[in-house]
C-alpha positions as CSV (number, residue, x, y, z in Angstrom):
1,X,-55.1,70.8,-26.8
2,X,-54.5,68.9,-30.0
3,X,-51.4,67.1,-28.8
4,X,-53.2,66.2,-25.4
5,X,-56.7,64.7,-27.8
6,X,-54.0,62.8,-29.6
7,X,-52.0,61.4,-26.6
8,X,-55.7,60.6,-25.5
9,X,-56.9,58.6,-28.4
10,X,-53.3,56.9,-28.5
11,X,-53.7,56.0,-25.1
12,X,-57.2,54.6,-25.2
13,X,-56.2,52.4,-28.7
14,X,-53.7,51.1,-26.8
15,X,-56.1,50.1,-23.8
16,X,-59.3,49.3,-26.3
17,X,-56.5,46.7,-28.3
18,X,-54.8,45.2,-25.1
19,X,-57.9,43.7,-23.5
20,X,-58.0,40.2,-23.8
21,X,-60.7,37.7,-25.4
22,X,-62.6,36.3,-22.8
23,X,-62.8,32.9,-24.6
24,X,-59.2,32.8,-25.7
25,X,-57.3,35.0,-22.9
26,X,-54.0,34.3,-25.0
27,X,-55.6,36.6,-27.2
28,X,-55.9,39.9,-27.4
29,X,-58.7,42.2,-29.4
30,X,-55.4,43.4,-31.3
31,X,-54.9,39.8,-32.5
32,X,-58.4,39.1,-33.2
33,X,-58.8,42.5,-35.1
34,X,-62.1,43.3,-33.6
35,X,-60.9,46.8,-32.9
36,X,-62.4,49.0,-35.7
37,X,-61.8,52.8,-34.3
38,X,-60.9,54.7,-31.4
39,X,-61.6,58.0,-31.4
40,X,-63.2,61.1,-29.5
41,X,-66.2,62.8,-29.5
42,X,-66.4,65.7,-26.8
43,X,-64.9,64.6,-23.9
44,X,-66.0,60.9,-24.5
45,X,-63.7,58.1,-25.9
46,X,-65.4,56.2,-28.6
47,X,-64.1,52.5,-29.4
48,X,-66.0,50.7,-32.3
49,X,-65.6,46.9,-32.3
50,X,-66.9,44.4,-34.8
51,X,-67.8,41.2,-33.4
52,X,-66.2,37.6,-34.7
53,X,-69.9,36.6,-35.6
54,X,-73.0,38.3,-34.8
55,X,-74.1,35.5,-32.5
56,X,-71.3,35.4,-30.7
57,X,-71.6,35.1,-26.8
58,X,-69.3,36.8,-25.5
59,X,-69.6,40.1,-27.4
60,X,-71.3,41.7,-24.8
61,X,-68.1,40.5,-22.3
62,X,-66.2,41.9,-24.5
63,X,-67.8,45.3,-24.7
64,X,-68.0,45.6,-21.2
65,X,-64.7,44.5,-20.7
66,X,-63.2,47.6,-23.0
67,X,-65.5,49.8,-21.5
68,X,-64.6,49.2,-17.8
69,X,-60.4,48.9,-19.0
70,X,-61.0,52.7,-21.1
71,X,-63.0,54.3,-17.6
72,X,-60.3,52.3,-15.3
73,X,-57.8,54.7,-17.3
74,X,-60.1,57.7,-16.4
75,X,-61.5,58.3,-19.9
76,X,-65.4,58.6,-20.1
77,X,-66.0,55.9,-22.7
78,X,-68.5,54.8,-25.0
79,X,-68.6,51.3,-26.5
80,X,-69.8,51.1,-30.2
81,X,-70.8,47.8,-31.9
82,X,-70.2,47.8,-35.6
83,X,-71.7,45.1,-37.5
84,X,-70.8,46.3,-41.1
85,X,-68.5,45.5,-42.7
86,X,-68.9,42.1,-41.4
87,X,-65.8,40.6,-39.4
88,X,-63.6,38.1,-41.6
89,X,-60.6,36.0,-39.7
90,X,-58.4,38.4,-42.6
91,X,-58.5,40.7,-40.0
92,X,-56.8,37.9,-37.6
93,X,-52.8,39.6,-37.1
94,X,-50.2,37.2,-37.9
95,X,-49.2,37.4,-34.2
96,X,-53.0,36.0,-33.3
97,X,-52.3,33.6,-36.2
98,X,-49.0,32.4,-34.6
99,X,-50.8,32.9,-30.5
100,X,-53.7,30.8,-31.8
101,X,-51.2,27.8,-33.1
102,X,-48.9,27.6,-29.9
103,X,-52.1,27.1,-28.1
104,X,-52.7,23.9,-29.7
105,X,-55.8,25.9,-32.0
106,X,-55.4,25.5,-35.9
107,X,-55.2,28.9,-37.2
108,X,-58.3,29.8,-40.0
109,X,-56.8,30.2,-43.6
110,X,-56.6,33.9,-45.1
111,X,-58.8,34.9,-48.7
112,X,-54.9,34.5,-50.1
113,X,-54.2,31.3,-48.3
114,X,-57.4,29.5,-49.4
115,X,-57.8,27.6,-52.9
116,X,-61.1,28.1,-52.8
117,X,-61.1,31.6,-52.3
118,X,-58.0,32.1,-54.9
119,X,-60.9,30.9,-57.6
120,X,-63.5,32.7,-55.7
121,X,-65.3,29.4,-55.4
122,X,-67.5,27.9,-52.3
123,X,-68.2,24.6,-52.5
124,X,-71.6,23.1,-50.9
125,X,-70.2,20.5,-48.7
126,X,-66.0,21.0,-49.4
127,X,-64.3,19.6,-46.9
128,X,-61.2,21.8,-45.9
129,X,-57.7,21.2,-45.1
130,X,-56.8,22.0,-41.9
131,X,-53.5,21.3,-40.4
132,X,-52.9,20.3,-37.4
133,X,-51.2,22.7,-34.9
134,X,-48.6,20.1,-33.4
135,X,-47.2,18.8,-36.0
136,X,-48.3,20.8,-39.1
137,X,-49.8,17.3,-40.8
138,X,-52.9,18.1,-43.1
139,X,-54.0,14.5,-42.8
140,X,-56.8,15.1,-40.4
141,X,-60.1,14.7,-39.8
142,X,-63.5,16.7,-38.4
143,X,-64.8,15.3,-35.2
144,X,-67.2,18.2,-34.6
145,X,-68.3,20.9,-36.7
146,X,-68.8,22.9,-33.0
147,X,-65.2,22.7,-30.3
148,X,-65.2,24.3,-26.9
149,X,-66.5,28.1,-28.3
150,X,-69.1,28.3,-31.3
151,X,-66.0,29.8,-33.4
152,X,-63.9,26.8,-33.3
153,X,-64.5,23.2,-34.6
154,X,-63.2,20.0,-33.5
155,X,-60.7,18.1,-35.1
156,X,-58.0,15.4,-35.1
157,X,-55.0,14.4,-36.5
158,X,-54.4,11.4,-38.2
159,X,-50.7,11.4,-38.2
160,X,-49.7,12.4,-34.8
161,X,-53.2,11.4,-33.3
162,X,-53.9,14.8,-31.1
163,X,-57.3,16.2,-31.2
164,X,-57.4,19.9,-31.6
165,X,-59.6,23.3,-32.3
166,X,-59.9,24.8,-35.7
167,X,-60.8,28.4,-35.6
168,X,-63.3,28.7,-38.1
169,X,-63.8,30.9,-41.1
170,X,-67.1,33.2,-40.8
């Protein structure tokens, strides 16, 4: 009985972290890190996800969307949102990282990336660097603070002269 509860929970993690983002179908709730716990209560799969932002639209997509994957696999599943501890693009895998920059998206920095964060500083009104995802140039500009999703901002390079997406720190 243990073995099977533990092939079930490994199972349903690998479902619950295989769905993709509905905004960014490259991505997977693996790479985004959204994925808090999987586990079982009873007979009933429990899958605990943190949202990107607590605005964010397609949460409730994304809910649904582990939901119906977890009961396709013939679990009976329960979808838990979990809004502490807050969701910080740390949790981003290097793989999302990497997914996010062939896709033409500037990858957000990480607390150990960031020189504001190294001197746990934020500045009203900093501007940050952002490199661009074609050509790895950190001369660019902000077009937008808002791109094609709330989570990303719009950018552009001044070197190679491509606009691009900047997922965005929360």
């Amino acid at each position: 009985m243990v073995a099977k509860r533990s092939a079930d929970i490994n199972a349903a993690r690998t479902i619950a972290l295989s769905v993709p983002d509905p905004e960014l179908p490259f991505l997977t709730l693996e790479d985004l890190g959204i994925v808090r716990n999987v586990s079982i209560d009873g007979d009933t799969i429990v899958a605990k996800l943190t949202p990107t932002y607590i605005g964010c639209p397609a949460v409730s997509v994304i809910e649904k969307d582990v939901f119906d994957a977890l009961t396709k696999a013939g679990f009976n599943a329960r979808v838990i949102r979990v809004d502490s501890p807050a969701w910080t693009t740390d949790w981003i895998t290097d793989t999302g990282r990497q997914k996010l920059k062939d896709n033409g998206i500037s990858p957000p920095e990480t607390k150990s990336t960031s020189p504001l964060a190294a001197k746990n500083t934020i500045a009203l009104f900093s501007q940050r660097t952002v490199a661009c995802p074609h050509c790895d140039s950190t001369n660019t500009e902000k077009l937008s603070e808002f791109g094609s999703t709330p989570c990303k901002a719009q950018y552009r390079c001044l070197h190679c002269r491509e606009p691009f997406d900047h997922f965005k720190c929360h």
